[in-house]
N, C-alpha and C positions, 0 to 999 in steps of 0.2 A: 817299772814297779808300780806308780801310783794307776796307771790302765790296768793291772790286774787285780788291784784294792777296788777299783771301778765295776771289772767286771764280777768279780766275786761278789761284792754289795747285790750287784743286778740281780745275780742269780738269785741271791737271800731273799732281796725282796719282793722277787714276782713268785716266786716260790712261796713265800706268805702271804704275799696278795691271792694266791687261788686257793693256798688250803682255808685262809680264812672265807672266803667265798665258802666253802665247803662246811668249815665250820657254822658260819651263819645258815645254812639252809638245812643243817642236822637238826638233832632233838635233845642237842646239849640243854642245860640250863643256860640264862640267859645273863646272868654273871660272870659266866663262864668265855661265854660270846663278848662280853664286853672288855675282861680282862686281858683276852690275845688284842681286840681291838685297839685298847689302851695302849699295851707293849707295842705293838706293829710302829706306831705313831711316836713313840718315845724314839724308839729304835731309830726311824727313818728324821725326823729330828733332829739326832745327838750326831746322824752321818753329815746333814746338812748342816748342822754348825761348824764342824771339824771341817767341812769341804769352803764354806766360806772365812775360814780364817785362814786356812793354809792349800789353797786350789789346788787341785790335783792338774799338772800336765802329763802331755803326753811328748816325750823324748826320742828323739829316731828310733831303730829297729825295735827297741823296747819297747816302744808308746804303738809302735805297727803290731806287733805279736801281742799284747794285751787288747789292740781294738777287734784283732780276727779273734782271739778266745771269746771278747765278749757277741761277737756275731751268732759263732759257732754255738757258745752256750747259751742261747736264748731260747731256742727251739728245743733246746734237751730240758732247760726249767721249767719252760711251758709243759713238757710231756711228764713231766717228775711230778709237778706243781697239778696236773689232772688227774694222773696216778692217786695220788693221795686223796683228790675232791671225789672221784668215782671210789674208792677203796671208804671212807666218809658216806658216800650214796648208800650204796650198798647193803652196809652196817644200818643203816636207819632203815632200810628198805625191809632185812631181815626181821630186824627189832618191828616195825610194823605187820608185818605178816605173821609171828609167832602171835605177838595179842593179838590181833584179831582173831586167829586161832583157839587161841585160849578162851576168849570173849567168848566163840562161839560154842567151846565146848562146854562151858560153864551154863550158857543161856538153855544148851539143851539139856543139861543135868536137873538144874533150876526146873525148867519146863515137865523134865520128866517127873520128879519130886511132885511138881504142882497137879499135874494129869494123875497119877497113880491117887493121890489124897480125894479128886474130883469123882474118880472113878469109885472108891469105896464108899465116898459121902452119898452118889448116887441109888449104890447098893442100898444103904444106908435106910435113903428115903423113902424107899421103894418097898420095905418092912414097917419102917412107921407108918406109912402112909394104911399099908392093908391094916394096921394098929388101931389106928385113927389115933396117934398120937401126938397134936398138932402142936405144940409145946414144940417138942422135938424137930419134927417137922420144920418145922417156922426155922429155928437153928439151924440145920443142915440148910437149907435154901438161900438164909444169907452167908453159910460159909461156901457155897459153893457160886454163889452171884461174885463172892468178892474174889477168887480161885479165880475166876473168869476176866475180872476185871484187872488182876496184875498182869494175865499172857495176851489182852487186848484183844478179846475172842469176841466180835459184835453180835455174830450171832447166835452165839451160844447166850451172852450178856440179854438179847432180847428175850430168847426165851424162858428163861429162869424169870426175866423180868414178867412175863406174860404168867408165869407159872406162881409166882410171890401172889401177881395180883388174881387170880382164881383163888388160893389159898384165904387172901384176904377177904374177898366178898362174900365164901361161902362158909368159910370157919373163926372170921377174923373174932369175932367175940368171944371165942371158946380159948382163945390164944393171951396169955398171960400177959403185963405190962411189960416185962421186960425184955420180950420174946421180941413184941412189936418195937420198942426203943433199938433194939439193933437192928433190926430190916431199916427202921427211918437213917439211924444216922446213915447207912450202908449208901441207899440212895439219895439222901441229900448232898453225902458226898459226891453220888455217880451223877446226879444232877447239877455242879457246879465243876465238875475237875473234867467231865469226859467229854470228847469233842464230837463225838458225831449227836449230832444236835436230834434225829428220830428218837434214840434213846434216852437223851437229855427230856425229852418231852413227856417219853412212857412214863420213867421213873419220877417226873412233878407229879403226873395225876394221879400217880399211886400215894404220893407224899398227903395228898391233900384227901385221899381218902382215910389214911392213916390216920390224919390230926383231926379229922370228924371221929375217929373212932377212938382217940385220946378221949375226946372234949366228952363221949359217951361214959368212957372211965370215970370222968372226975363229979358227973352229976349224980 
C-alpha cells in the first residue's frame, strides 16, 4: 500500500513540476506563477514530513506491484504532464497572434484615419496657396509636418520641412505670430524627439531662422 501512496505522489508531482514549467513560461500574471509555486513547495513539504516521521516500506508482492505501477506511470505523467505544457503553449501562442493581429489592424485603421486627413489638408493647401493665404497656409503645413511625424514618413517629414522653409523665407513676415509659434514648437519638438539626425538638422536651421524673425516681431 505505502509503494502506491509512493507512486501516486510521483505522478502528482512530476505532473506539477511540467504544468508549472508551463505555467511559468505562459502570460499568466506573475502572482499567479508564484502562488502554484508556493502550493507545489508546501505540497512536496507536508509529503516529506509525513514520509520522514513514518517511512514508507515496501512489503513483498505489495511493495513489487506498487514499484512496477510506479515504473509504468512515469512515462504516462511525463506525456499527461506535456499534454497540458503544449495545451499551456498553444493558448499563449494563440493569444499572441490574435493581438498582433489586432495591433495590426488598428495601426492600419489609425494610419488610414491619418492619410485621408493628409490628403484633404493637401487639398487644402493647394487653394490657399493659389489664395495667397499664408495664415492658413502656415496652419495646414504644420498640421500636416506633424500627420507625418506620428506614421514616421522621413521623407514626406523632409519635404513639408523643405516646403515650411520656402514658405518662411518668402512670405514669413506676412504670416501672423501665432501661425509661426506653432510651426516652432512643431519643430523644436521634431528637432529634439526624432532620430534621424539629416532631419533633426533641417528643422534647427529653420528654428533659428524663425527666432530671427520672432526677434523682428518684437522690435
Amino acid at each position: 500500500m505505502d509503494a502506491c501512496i509512493i507512486a501516486g505522489f510521483s505522478i502528482i508531482v512530476i505532473l506539477a513540476a511540467i504544468s508549472l514549467i508551463g505555467a511559468w513560461l505562459s502570460d499568466d500574471s506573475k502572482g499567479l506563477k508564484i502562488s502554484c509555486t508556493i502550493t507545489i513547495i508546501i505540497a512536496i513539504g507536508a509529503f516529506l514530513c509525513a514520509y520522514v516521521r513514518n517511512p514508507f516500506c515496501f512489503n513483498g508482492d505489495e511493495g513489487m506491484i506498487g514499484t512496477i505501477a510506479t515504473i509504468v506511470s512515469t512515462p504516462v505523467a511525463v506525456l499527461i504532464g506535456w499534454n497540458i505544457y503544449t495545451l499551456i503553449d498553444f493558448e499563449s501562442k494563440i493569444n499572441k497572434t490574435v493581438n498582433k493581429i489586432l495591433d495590426e489592424k488598428s495601426k492600419s485603421v489609425y494610419e488610414g484615419i491619418i492619410g485621408a486627413n493628409i490628403g484633404q489638408d493637401l487639398e487644402d493647401a493647394k487653394f490657399y496657396t493659389v489664395q495667397r493665404d499664408y495664415p492658413k497656409l502656415a496652419f495646414l503645413y504644420n498640421r500636416i509636418l506633424r500627420s507625418y511625424m506620428k506614421l514616421n514618413k522621413d521623407e514626406q517629414i523632409k519635404t513639408m520641412i523643405d516646403t515650411i522653409n520656402v514658405l518662411i523665407d518668402n512670405h514669413g513676415k506676412r504670416i501672423p505670430p501665432y501661425f509661426i509659434d506653432i510651426i516652432f514648437e512643431t519643430l523644436e519638438k521634431l528637432s529634439i524627439e526624432y532620430q534621424n539626425q539629416e532631419i533633426k538638422n533641417s528643422a534647427t536651421k529653420i528654428i533659428f531662422k524663425i527666432r530671427e524673425l520672432k526677434d523682428d516681431y518684437n522690435k
